[in-house]
N, C-alpha and C positions, 0 to 999 in steps of 0.2 A: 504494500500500500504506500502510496506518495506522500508525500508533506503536507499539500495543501490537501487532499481530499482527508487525511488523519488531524489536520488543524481546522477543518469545517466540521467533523463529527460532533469535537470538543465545543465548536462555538455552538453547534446546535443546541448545547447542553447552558449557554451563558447567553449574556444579551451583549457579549462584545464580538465584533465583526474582527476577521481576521485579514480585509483587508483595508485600504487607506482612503481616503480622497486621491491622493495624486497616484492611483494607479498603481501601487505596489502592493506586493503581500508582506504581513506582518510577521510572517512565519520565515521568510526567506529574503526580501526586499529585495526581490525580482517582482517584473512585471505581470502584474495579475491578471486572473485566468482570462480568455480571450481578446488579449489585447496583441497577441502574437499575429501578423500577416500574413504567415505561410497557412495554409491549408491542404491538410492533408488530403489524400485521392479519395480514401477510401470515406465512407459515407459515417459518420458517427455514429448513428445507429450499429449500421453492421456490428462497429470495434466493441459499441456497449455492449451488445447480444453475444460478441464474443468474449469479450472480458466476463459476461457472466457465467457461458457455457466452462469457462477453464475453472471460474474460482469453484461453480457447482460442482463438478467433475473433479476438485481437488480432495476431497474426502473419500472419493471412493480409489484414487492414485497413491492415499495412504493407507487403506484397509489393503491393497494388495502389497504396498512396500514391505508392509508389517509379517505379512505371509514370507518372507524371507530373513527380514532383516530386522535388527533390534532398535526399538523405538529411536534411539539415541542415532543409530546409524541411517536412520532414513531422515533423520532432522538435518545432519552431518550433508548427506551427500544432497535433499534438497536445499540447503543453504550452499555448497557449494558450486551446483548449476546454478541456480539463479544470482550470484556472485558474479560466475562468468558471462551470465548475458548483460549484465548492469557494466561492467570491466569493459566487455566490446565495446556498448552502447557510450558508454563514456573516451572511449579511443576515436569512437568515429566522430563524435561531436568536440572533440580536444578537451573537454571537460577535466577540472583538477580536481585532487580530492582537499576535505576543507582542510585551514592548518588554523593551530594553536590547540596550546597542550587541552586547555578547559575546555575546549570544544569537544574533542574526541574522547575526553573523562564522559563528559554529557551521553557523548554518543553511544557511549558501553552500554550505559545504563536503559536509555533508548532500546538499543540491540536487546538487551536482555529481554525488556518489557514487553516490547513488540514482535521481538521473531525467536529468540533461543527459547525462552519458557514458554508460549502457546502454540508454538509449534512441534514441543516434545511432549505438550500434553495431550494435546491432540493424539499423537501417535499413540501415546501407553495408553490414554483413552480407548483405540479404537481394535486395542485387541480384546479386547470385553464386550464393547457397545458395539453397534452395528452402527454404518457412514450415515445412512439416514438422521439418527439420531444424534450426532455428532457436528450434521449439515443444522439443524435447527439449532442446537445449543450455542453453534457461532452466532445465532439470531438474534441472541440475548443481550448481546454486546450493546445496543445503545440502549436498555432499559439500565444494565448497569452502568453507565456512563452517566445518566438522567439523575441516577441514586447517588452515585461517586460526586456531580456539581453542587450538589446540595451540602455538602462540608468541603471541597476542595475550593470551588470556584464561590470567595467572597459574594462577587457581583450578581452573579445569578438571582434569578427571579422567576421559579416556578411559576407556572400557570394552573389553575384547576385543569387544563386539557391538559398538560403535563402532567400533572397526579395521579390523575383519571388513566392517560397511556400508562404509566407505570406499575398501577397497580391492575391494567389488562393485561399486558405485557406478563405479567409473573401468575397470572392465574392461566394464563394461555401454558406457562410453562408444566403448571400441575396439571394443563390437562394433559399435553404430552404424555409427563411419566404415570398417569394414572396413578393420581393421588386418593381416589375414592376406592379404588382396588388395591390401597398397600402398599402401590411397586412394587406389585408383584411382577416376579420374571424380571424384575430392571436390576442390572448390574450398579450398585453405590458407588463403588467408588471409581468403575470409568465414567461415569454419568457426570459428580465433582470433579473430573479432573475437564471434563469436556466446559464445563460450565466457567471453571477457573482458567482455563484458557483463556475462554471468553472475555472473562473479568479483566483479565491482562491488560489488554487492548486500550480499553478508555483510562484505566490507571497510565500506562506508556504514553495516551496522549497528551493528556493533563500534563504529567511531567515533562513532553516537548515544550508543551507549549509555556509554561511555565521557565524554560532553562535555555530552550533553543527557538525561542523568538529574535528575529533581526539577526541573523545571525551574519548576513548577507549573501548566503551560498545557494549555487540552484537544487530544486529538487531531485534533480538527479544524484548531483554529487552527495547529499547528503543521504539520499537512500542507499548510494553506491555503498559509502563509507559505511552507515549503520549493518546494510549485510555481512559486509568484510571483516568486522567486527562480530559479528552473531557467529560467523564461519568460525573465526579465531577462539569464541570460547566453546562451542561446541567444539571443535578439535581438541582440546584442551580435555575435557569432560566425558566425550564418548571414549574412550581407553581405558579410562577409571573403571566403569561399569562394564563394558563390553569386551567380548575378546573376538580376535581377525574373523571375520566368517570363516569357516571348512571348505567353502563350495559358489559357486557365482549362481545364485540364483535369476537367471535372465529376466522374467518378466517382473518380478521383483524390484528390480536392476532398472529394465525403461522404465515403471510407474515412476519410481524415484526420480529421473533425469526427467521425466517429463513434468513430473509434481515442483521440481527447481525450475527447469528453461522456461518450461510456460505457468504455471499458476504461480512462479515467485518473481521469475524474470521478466516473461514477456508479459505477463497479466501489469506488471506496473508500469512498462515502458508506455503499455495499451491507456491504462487509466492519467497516468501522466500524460499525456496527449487529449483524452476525454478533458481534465480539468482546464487546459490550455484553451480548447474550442467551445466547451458549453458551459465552464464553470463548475465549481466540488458541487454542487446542492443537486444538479444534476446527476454530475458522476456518480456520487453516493448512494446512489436508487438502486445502483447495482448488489446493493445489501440483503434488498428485498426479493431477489431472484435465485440466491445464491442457496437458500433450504430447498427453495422448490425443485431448483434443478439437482442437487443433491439426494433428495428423496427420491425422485425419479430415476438417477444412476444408481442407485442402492439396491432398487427393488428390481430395475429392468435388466443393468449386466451384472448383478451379484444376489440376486436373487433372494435378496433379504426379505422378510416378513415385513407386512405395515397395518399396525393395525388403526383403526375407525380414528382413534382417537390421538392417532399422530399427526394426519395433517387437518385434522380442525386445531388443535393444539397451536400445529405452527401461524393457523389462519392466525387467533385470537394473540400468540407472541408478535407476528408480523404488523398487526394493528395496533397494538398496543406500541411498538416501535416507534411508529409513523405518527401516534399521539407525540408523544414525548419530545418530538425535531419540529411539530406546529409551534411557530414563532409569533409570538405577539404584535400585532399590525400597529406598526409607527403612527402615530397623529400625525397628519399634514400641517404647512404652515398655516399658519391664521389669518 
């Protein structure tokens, strides 16, 4: 995910705009979204529909990683393809990575929030849970972001539609795990770990936006550097835990490479390009597409179980979502 589309989540959550009068973003002080002249061939729709078929299709690219390889090692090798598409993508455009020491401190911390911890949860997550359920818990993210501005972000200023979504939002979530049936048949603890994934996300935004505002650097580099960085401590971490594979599990092997080059590499070069032409509030809808086409991949090539009350669940999380980002309509002048 890019800067400005993870620095629009967080404002959705606040009443402060991230970006300026004079046309820059507050997040980077580069030139803010569509103010860029080139235009790309391909049609924006297309890229959205395809930026959502990869990130939908990424859950079920980790239920099969996981079929070979040990959580830690498919987090490993997807942060390392998608490292390499960002590296290209930053060679062709001469793009630098940022300097100064406190920057790149920030950006650890970043990395950590946003891609080493909810993408190794994900994984241990989903050797329990099935990608279905794993695709809707990532849905959860701006209910918890909603609930996170309410003691992080001073400024904010809930709305009753905001309260209202967030307390749809989390009753949509007990309908999913069939809270009136026990949980029964639901695995606890890949369920929390899927959830706290989730959690991650608006926690690591907050703290961007909070530490790595104005920073002056484009989105790119700064994404570039945060994966490079996620790379470095999972390299670090999976050895501890894990020992060499036995055996090269091939299809194990491309889910992974595909789960890095496209739903960590190309899916942000796509989305960064989307915020450039229609603006984050736009790109950001792609949130809402991202369980559905995930359930859909769960149950059509992996043949997972779905029952009644999974995607009414996801309906009532996905609406409650959608409460939570309605923005209070400014007074005009007088």
């Amino acid at each position: 995910m890019c800067y400005a589309v993870g620095s629009r989540r967080v404002e959705g959550m606040s009443t402060v705009t991230t970006a300026t009068t004079t046309g820059t973003t507050a997040a980077t002080g580069r030139s803010a979204p569509g103010t860029d002249r080139s235009r790309p061939r391909l049609d924006w729709r297309l890229r959205f529909g395809a930026l959502s078929l990869i990130w939908g299709f990424s859950f079920l690219l980790i239920k099969v990683g996981t079929q070979g390889y040990a959580p830690f090692q498919v987090t490993l090798g997807r942060l390392v393809f998608g490292t390499a598409v960002l590296a290209a993508a930053m060679a062709v455009k001469r793009e630098r990575l940022p300097r100064g020491a406190r920057v790149w401190g920030r950006l650890a911390v970043a990395a950590f929030l946003l891609n080493a911890l909810p993408f190794s949860l994900f994984a241990y997550a989903e050797l329990t849970i099935p990608s279905t359920l794993a695709g809707i818990c990532n849905a959860t993210s701006p209910l918890w972001g909603m609930a996170l501005s309410l003691v992080a972000l001073s400024e904010d200023r809930p709305t009753r539609v905001r309260f209202a979504g967030l307390g749809l939002g989390f009753l949509g979530v007990l309908t999913v795990l069939g809270a009136w049936e026990g949980f029964h048949g639901l695995d606890a603890t890949g369920t929390v770990l899927a959830l706290l994934a989730s959690l991650s996300y608006p926690i690591g935004w907050i703290y961007v936006r909070r530490t790595l505002a104005g920073t002056g650097e484009s989105h790119l580099s700064m994404t570039g550097a945060q994966l490079l960085l996620a790379t470095v401590q999972l390299a670090v971490v999976t050895p501890l835990f894990t020992s060499f594979p036995g055996q090269v599990s091939w299809v194990p092997l491309l889910a992974v490479a595909a789960l890095g080059a496209l739903g960590t590499g190309l899916a942000v070069l796509i989305q960064y390009g989307l915020v450039a032409e229609v603006g984050p509030t736009t790109a950001q809808m792609v949130t809402y597409f991202i369980p559905v086409i995930a359930t859909a991949a769960g149950v059509a090539v992996l043949g997972e179980s779905l029952r009644w009350s999974t995607p009414v669940g996801a309906v009532v999380v996905l609406a409650g979502a959608a409460l939570t980002q309605v923005r209070p309509r400014k007074a005009g002048p007088a």
